[in-house]
N, C-alpha and C positions, 0 to 999 in steps of 0.2 A: 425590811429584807424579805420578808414570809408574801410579800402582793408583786415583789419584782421577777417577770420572766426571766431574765439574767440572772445567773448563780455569783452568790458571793457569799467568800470564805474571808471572814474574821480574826485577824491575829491581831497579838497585844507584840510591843516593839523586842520581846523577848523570842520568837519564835513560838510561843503559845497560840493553839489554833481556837481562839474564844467560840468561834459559832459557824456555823453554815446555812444558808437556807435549802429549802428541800430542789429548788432547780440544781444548783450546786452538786447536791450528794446523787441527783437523776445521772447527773452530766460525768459522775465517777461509779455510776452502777452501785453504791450503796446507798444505803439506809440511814444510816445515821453517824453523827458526826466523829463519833470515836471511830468508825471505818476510815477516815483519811486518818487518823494516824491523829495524835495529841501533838505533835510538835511538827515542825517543818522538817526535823530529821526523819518523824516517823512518816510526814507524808513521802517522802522521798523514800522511803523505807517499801513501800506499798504500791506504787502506781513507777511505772516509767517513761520517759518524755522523749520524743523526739524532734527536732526537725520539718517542716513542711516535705523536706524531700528524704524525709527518713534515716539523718545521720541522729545519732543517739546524741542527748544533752550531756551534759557535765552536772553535777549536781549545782554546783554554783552557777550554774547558769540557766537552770529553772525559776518559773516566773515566782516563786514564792521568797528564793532567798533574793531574787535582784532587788524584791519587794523589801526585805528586811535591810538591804546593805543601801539602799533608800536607793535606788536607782530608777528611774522612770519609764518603764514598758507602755507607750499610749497604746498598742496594736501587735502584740507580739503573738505567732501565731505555734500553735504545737501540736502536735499529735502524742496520743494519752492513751496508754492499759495498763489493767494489774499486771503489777512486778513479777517479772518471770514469762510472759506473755510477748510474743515475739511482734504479731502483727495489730498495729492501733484500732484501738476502741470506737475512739471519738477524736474530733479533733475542734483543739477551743481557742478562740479568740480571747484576748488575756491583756488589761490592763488594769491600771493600777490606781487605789486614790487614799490620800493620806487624811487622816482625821485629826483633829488636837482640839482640846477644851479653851484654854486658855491665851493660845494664840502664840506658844513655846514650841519644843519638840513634839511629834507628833504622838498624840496618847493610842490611837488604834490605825493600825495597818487594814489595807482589806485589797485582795483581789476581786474582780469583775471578771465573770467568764460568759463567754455566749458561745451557744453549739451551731458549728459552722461546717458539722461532719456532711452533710447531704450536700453543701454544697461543694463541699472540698474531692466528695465520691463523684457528684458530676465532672469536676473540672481533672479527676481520672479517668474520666471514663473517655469525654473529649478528650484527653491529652493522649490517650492509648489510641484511640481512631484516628488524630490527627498525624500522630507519626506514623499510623500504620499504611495510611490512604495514601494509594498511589498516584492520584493526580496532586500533581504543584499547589502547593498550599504557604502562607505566612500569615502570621498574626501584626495587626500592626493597634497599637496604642492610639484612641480616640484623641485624648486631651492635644500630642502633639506629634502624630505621625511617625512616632519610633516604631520599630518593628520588634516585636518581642520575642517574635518564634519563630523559624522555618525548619519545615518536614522534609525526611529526604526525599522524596520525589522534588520539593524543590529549588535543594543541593544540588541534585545530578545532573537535572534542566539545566541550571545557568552554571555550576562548577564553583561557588562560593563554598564558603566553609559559613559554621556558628559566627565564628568570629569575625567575620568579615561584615554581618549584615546587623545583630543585634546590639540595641542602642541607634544603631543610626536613622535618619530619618527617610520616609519614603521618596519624599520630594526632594529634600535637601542631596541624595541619592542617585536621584533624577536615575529611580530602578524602572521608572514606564514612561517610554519615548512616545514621539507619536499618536497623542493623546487625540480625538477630533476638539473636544474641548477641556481642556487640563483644568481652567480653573472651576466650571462646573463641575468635575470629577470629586477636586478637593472638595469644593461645597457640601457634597452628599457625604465626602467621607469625613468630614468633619460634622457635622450634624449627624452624623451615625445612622445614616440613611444606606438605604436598600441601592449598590451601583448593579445597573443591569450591566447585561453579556456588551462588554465593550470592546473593540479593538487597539491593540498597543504593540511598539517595540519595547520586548524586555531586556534589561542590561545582564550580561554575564558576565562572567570571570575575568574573562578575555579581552574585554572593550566591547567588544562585538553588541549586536543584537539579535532576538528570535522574534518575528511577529507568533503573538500570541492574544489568544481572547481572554479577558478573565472577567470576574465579576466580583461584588462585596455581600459582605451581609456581616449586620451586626451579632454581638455574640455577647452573654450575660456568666459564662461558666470562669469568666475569669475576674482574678481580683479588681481589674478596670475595668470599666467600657473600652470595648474594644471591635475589631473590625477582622474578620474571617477572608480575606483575599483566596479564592482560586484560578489557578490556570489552567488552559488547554492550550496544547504545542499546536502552531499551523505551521511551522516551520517544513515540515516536510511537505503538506498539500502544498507549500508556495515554491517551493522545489520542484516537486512533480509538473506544477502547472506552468514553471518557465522552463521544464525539460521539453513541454508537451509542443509548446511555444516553439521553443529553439528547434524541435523537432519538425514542426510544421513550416518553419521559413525554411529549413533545410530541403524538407518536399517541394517547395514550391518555387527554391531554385533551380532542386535537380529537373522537376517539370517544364518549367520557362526553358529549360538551355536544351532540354535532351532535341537530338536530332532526330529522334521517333517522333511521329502524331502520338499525341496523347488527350485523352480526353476523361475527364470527371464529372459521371452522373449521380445525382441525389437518389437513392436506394427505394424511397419512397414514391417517388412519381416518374424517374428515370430521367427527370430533365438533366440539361445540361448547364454543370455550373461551372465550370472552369473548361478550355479548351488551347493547348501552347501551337506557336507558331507554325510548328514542324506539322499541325494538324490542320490548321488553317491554310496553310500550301498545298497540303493531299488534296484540300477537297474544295478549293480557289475559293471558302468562303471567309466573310468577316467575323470575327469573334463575337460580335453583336447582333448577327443574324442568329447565329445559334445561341446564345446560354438564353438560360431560365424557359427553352423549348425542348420537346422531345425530338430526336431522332424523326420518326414521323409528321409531325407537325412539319419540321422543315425541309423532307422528304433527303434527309440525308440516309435511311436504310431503303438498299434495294429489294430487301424483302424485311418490310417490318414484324412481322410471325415469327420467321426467324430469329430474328431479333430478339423479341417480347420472349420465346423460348430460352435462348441463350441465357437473358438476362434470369430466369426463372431456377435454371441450372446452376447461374452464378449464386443466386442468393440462398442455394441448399447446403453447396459444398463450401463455398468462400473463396473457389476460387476456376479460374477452365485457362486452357494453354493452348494456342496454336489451333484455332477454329477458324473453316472459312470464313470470311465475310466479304458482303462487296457493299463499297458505297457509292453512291452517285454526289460526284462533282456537281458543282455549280452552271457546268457547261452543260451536263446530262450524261456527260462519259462514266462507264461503269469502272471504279477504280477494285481489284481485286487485292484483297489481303488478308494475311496472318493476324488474326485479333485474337489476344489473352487478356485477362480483367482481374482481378483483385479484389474483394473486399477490406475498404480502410473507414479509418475516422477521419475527420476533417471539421474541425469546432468542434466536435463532438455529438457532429450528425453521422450518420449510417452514405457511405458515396459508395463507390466501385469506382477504381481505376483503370483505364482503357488505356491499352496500347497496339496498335495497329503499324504493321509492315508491311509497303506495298510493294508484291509479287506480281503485278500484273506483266510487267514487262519478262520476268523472269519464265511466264506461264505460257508468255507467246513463243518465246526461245524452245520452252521443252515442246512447245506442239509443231514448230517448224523443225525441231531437230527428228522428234516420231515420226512427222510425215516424210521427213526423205530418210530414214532409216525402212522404213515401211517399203517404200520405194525399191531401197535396195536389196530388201531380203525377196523382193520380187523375182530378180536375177540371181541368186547366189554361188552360179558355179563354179566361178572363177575366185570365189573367195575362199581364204582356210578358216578351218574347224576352232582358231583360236580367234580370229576378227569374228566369226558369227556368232559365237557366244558373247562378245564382246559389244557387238550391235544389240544383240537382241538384251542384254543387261539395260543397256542405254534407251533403249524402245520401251519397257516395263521394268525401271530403277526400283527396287524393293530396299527399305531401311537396312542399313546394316549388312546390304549385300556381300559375300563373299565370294571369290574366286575361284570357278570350280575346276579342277584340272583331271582329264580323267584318261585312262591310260588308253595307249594304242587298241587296243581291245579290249577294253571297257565301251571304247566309240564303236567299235567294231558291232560288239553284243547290242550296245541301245540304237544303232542301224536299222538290226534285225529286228529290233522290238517294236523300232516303229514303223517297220514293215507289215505289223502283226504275224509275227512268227512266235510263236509259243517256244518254252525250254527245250520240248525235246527235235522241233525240228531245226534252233540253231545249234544243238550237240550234233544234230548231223549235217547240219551244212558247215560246221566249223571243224568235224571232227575230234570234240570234244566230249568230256563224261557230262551228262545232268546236271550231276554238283559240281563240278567247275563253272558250269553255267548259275548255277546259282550262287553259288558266292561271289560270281562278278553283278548277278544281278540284284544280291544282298549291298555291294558295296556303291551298285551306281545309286540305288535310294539313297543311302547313307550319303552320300556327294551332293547331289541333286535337292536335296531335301523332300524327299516325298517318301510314301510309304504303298505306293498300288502304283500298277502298273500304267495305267492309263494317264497317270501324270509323271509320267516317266514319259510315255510317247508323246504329250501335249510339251514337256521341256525339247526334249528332241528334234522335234519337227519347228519350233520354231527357234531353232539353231540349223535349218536346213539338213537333219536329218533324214535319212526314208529316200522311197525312192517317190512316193506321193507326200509334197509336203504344201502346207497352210499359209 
């Protein structure tokens, strides 16, 4: 007993505690053997037992009386402090072996204890981090791929409970779909081998599946060989990346159909990588003439500067609206229009998207309607004060124009103004005070929109004011 590292405590078939070795008395923090107490009453008297998971024993169900009432303990495990002492000491591995001389009833009892405390602190200390960690975690049993543990991170993941996973087996489970090679997987996981970062569908609650990556790794802190499973969710990137998808065949419907020219440059060299029908009619060329060229190369801008600026402008702000542009057709005709651009993704390269309206014909309209409006304010005498305001609107159309209507002598006074007649000689050729003339020539500004006089006589006069007009 005195050469064995294992503690072992000596009783006679009475409860008598004959002897101890000194591992024994290490493994209860005393000295000597009258400290466990002279009987089994008195060791139970002295030390308190609990549980692996900390419920308290029953006296009769300490390893010392199971020992006495001859009951067989090969591996029973407990956690051990002096009586009155709330949190364990030590924790011992506890089996039993019977002795007898003569081949009758047994003449000496004895327990076998081994200290199994450091390992049992480890397998706290993992079990505290394993439920604490937030990524998807299970323990699965080497010998035969039952699963022992799962943490809640990965409860929440697939929606099982305890009870629904432990005992059962991994495979038998069929908890990793999708496997590239399932029976190489088992291989390594049955040989308690290292599984690198693999790809899987994992089962949930539900029937369902999550693609998710996980990996193994062998683990020594618990009573078996056993196997540390972790996961990481892809579920959402696979999400994302068939939104991006569906996203992108959405674009490149509304592209194909739209009855605008539309065109898709690559952000880095500005070639052309997409171009839809309605853009290939603008400009009589083939869709194969232009992509994977620049603009320039294929002398589609009529001022490439231009261009090269634009696109410079585009890639500061992300994005420009309703810019001239002209292109030159395939025939050499100068096509004029309204071009706004975009900055997008597309695969997940940097593009700009181009959209172009062609105004040329609309531009020839406004320049034949100025030129005979030009024409007619040539003659104006025979026309009234509300068609010449009305022409000359239409000759230089400003955004957002409004209708200016100004009163019998409000016209009267801006006559005189663009006559260059100062306030005080139209107070006397009207017969009016100063400030009557000023608050009518307060109020034609405010009409007119201007604020000095001289663009009062420049609206004026070409409304065929005056008696010299422009």
């Amino acid at each position: 007993m005195a050469q064995l590292l294992e503690g072992v405590i000596l009783l006679d078939p009475t409860g008598v505690i004959l002897s101890a070795n000194a591992a024994a008395l290490a493994m209860h923090g005393v000295e000597g053997v009258d400290a466990l107490g002279a009987t089994a009453e008195g060791y139970a008297e002295r030390f308190t037992l609990w549980t692996p998971d900390h419920r308290p024993l029953r006296r009769r169900d300490y390893p010392i009386f199971k020992v006495l009432a001859g009951e067989s303990i090969p591996d029973m495990i407990v956690e051990v402090a002096p009586a009155r002492v709330d949190e364990a000491r030590w924790v011992h591995q506890v089996r039993d072996v019977a002795m007898d001389v003569d081949g009758g009833e047994p003449d000496y009892l004895a327990i076998v204890l081994n200290d199994v405390s450091e390992r049992y602190d480890a397998q706290a200390r993992f079990d505290a981090m394993f439920r604490a960690n937030p990524a998807p975690a299970i323990i699965v049993r080497q010998r035969d791929m039952k699963l022992m543990a799962a943490n809640p991170g990965f409860l929440s993941l697939t929606g099982f409970v305890q009870g629904d996973l432990l005992g059962q087996s991994l495979f038998g489970l069929n908890l990793l779909g999708e496997l590239p090679d399932r029976s190489a997987v088992r291989r390594q996981m049955e040989a308690g081998e290292v599984v690198a970062q693999t790809e899987a569908e994992l089962l949930v609650a539900d029937g369902s599946r999550r693609l998710v990556i996980f990996a193994g790794q062998p683990i020594d802190v618990t009573q078996e060989s056993a196997l540390l499973l972790t996961f990481a969710d892809l579920q959402p990137r696979q999400d994302a990346e068939r939104s991006l998808a569906a996203s992108e065949r959405h674009l490149r419907a509304v592209f194909e159909m739209a009855p605008v020219a539309m065109a898709i440059t690559r952000a880095s060299d500005q070639r052309l990588v997409s171009v839809n029908d309605a853009f290939c009619a603008l400009t009589g060329r083939e869709a194969a003439s232009l992509l994977e060229r620049t603009g320039g190369e294929t002398g589609l801008w009529y001022d490439p500067e231009q261009h090269e600026r634009t696109a410079a402008e585009l890639a500061d702000g992300g994005s420009i609206r309703e810019r001239d542009v002209r292109i030159v057709s395939r025939s050499g005709s100068v096509v004029d229009c309204l071009g706004s651009a975009e900055a997008i993704q597309v695969h997940g390269a940097s593009c700009a998207l181009w959209v172009f309206q062609d105004v040329t014909e609309r531009r020839r309209n406004d320049a034949e309607l100025a030129a005979a409006i030009e024409e007619a304010l040539k003659d104006a005498t025979w026309l009234s004060r509300s068609i010449l305001d009305k022409l000359a609107t239409l000759r230089r159309p400003a955004p957002h124009a409004i209708a200016v209507e100004l009163s019998p002598r409000e016209r009267e006074i801006l006559d005189l103004i663009c006559d260059d007649l100062d306030d005080a000689a139209i107070a006397e050729r009207l017969t009016i005070s100063r400030n009557t003339v000023r608050n009518h020539v307060a109020s034609i500004y405010a009409k007119i929109g201007t604020n000095r006089r001289s663009g009062a006589v420049v609206w004026g006069r070409e409304r065929g004011m005056g008696s010299t007009r422009n």
